[in-house]
ZADO-1210 file (C-alpha; in nm, 4 decimals, padded with zeros to 6 digits):
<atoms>
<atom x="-06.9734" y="07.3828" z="01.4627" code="UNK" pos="1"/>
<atom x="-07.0634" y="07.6830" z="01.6110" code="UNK" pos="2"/>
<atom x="-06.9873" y="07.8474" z="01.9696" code="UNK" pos="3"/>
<atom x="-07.2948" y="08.0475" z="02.0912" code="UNK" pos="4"/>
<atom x="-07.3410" y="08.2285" z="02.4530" code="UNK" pos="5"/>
<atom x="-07.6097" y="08.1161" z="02.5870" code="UNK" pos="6"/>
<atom x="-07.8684" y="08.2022" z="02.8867" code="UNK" pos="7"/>
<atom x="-08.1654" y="08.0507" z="02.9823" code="UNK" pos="8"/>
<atom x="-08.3550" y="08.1590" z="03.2969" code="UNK" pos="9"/>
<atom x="-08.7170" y="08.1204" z="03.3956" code="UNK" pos="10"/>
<atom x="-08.7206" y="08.5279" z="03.3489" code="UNK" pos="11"/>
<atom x="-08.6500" y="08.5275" z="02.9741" code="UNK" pos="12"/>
<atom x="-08.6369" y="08.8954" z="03.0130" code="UNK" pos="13"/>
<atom x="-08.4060" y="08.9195" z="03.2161" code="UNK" pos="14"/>
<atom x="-08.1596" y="08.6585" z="03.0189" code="UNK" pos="15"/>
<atom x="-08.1864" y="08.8462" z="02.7536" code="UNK" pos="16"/>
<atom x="-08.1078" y="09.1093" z="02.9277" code="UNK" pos="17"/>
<atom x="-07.8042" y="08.9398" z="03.0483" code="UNK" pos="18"/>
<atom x="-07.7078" y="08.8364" z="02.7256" code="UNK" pos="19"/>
<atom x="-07.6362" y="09.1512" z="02.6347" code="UNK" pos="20"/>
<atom x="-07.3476" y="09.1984" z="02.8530" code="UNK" pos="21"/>
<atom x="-07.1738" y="08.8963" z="02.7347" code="UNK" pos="22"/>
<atom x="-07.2384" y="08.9583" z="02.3753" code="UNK" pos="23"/>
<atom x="-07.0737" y="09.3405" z="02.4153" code="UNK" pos="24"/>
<atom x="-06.7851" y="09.1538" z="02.5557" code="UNK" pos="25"/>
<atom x="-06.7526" y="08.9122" z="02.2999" code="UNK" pos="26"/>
<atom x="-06.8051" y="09.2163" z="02.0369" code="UNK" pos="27"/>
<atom x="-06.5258" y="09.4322" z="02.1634" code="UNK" pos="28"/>
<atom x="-06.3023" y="09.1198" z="02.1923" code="UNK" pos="29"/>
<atom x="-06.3051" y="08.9394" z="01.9222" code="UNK" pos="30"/>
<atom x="-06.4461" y="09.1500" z="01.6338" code="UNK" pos="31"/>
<atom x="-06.2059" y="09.3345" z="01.4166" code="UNK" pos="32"/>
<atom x="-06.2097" y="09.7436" z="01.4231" code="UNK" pos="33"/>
<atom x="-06.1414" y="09.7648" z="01.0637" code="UNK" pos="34"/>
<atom x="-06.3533" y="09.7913" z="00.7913" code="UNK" pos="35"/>
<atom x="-06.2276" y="09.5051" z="00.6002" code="UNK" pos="36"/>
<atom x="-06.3349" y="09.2039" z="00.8147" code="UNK" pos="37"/>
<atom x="-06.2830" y="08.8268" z="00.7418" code="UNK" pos="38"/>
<atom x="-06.5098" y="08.6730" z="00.5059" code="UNK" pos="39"/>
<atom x="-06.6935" y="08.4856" z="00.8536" code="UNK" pos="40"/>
<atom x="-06.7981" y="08.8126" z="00.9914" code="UNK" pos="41"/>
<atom x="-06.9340" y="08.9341" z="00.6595" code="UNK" pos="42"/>
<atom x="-07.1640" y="08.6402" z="00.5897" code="UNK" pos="43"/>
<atom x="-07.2641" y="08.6321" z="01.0188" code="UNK" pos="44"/>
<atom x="-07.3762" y="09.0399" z="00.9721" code="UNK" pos="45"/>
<atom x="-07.5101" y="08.9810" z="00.6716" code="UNK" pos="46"/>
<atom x="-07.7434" y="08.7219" z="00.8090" code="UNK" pos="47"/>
<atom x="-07.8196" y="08.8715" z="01.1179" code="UNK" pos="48"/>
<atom x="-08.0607" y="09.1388" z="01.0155" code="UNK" pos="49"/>
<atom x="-07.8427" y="09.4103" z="01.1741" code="UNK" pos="50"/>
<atom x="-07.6083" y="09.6163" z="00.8764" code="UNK" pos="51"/>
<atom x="-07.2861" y="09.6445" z="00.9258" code="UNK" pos="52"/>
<atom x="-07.2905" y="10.0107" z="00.9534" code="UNK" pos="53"/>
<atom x="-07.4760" y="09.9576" z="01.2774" code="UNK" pos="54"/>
<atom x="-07.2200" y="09.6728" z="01.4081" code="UNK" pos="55"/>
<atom x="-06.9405" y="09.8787" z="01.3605" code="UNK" pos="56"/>
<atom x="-07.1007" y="10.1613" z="01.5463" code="UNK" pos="57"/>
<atom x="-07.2162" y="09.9552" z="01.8328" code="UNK" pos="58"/>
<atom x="-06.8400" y="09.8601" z="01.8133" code="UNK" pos="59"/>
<atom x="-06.7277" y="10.1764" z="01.8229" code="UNK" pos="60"/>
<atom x="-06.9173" y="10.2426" z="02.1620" code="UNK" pos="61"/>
<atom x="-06.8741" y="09.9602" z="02.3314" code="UNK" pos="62"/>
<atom x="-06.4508" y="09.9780" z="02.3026" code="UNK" pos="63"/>
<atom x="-06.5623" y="10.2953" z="02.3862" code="UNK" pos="64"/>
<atom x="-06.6997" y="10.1710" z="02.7768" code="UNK" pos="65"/>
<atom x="-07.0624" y="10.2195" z="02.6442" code="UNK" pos="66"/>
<atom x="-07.2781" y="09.9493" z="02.9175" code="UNK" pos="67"/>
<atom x="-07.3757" y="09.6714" z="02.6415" code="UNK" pos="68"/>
<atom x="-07.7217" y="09.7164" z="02.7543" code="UNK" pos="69"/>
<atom x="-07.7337" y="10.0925" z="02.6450" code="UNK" pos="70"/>
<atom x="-07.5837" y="09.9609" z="02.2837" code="UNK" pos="71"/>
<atom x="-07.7365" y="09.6843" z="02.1974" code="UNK" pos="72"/>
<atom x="-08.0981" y="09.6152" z="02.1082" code="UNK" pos="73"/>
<atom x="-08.2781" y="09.2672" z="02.0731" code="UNK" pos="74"/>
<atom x="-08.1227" y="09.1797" z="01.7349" code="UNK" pos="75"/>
<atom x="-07.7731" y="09.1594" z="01.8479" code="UNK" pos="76"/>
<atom x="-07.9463" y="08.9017" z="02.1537" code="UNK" pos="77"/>
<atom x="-08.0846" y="08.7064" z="01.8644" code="UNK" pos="78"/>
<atom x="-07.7966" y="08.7204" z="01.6115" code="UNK" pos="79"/>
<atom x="-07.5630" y="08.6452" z="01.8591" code="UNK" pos="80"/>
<atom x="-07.6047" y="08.4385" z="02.1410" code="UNK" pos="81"/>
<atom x="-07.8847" y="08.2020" z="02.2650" code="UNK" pos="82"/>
<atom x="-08.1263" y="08.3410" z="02.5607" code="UNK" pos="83"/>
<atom x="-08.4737" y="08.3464" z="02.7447" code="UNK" pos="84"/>
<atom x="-08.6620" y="08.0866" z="02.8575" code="UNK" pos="85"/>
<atom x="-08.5724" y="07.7200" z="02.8445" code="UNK" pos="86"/>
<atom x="-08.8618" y="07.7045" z="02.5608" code="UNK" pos="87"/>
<atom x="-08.7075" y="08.0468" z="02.3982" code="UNK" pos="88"/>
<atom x="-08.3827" y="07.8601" z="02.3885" code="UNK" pos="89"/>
<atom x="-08.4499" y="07.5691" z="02.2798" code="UNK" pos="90"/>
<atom x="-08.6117" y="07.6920" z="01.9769" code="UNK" pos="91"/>
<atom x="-08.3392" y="07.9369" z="01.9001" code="UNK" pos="92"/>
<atom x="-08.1043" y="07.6091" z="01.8961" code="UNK" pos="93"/>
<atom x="-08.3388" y="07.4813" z="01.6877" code="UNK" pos="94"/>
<atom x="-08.3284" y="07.7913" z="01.3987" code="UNK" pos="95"/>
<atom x="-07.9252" y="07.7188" z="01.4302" code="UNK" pos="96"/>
<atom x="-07.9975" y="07.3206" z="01.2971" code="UNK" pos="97"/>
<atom x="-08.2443" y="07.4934" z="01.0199" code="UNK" pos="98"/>
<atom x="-07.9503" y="07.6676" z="00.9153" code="UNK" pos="99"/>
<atom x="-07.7236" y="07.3979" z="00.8355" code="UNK" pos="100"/>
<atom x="-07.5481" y="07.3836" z="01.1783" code="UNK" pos="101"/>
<atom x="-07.4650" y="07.0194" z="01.2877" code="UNK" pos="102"/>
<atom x="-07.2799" y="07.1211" z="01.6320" code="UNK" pos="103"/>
<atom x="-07.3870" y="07.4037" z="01.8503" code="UNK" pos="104"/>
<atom x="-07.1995" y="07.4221" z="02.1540" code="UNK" pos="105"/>
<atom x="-07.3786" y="07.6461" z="02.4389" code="UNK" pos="106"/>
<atom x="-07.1145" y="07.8949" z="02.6520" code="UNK" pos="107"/>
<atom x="-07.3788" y="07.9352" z="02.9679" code="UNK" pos="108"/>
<atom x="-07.2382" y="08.2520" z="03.0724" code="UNK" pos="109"/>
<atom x="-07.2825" y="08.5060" z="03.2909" code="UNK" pos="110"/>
<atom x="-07.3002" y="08.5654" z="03.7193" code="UNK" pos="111"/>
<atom x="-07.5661" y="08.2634" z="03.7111" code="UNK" pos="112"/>
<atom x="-07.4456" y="08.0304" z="03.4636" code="UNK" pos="113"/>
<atom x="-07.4012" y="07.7119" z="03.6714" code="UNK" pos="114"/>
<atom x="-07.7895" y="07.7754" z="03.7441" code="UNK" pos="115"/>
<atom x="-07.8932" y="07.8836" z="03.4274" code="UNK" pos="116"/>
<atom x="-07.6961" y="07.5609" z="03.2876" code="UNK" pos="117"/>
<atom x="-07.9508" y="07.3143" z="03.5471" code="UNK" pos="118"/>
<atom x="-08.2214" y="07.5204" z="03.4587" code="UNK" pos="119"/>
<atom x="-08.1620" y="07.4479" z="03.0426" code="UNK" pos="120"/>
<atom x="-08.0638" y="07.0767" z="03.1424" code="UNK" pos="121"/>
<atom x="-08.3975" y="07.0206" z="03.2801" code="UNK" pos="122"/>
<atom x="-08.5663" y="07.1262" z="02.9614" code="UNK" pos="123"/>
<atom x="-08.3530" y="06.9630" z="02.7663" code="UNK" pos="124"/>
<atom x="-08.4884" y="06.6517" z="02.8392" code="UNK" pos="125"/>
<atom x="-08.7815" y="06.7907" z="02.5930" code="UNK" pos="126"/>
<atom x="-08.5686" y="06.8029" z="02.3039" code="UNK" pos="127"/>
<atom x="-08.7615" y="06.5843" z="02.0769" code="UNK" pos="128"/>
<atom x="-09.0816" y="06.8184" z="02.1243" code="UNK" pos="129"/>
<atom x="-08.8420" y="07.1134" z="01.9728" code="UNK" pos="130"/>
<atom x="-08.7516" y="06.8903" z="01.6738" code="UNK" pos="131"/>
<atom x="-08.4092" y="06.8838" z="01.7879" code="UNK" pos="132"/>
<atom x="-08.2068" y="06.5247" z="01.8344" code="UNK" pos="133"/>
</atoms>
């Protein structure tokens, strides 16, 4: 199973955008300060196509009060949460069940989430065209 912000507006842009916010957040909560992380974190940096050098950094400034969107750059968006368009995000979920992933469970997020969550829904109903079921 895995637990995965996600936000899906007609302005993929601009959730991605968005994302960022909640994915600083979610950084500067939950991810240890130390060098020596958990053996989860190693394997999530190591896929994500960002080095660990550069999480710990964007760590550093966002603990730091750094705005998210000044810190992180569209790889953190894609190694870390699930945003765009409805189409964008349902092919995102999509990479997640190429990966081995059997459960994704979406945290909509953000000031719009109820909206962003209709918007999604709507899509959704397209899931077979995305491979996904």
């Amino acid at each position: 199973m895995q637990y995965v912000p996600c936000i899906a507006r007609a302005e993929g842009a601009a959730a991605r955008q968005a994302a960022k916010a909640e994915i600083g957040a979610m950084l500067a909560r939950f991810w240890p300060a130390v060098d020596d992380w958990p053996p989860v974190r190693e394997t999530i940096v190591r896929h994500s196509g960002i080095s660990k050098a550069e999480v710990m950094a964007a760590l550093v400034r966002l603990r730091l009060g750094e705005a998210p969107e000044a810190v992180l750059d569209e790889r953190f968006v894609d190694a870390f949460a699930i945003a765009g368009t409805a189409a964008e995000c349902l092919a995102a979920a999509a990479r997640f069940q190429g990966a081995g992933v059997n459960e994704l469970v979406l945290t909509f997020a953000g000031s719009r989430a109820e909206a962003d969550m209709e918007y999604f829904g709507d899509a959704a109903a397209a899931l077979p065209a995305y491979g996904l079921g």
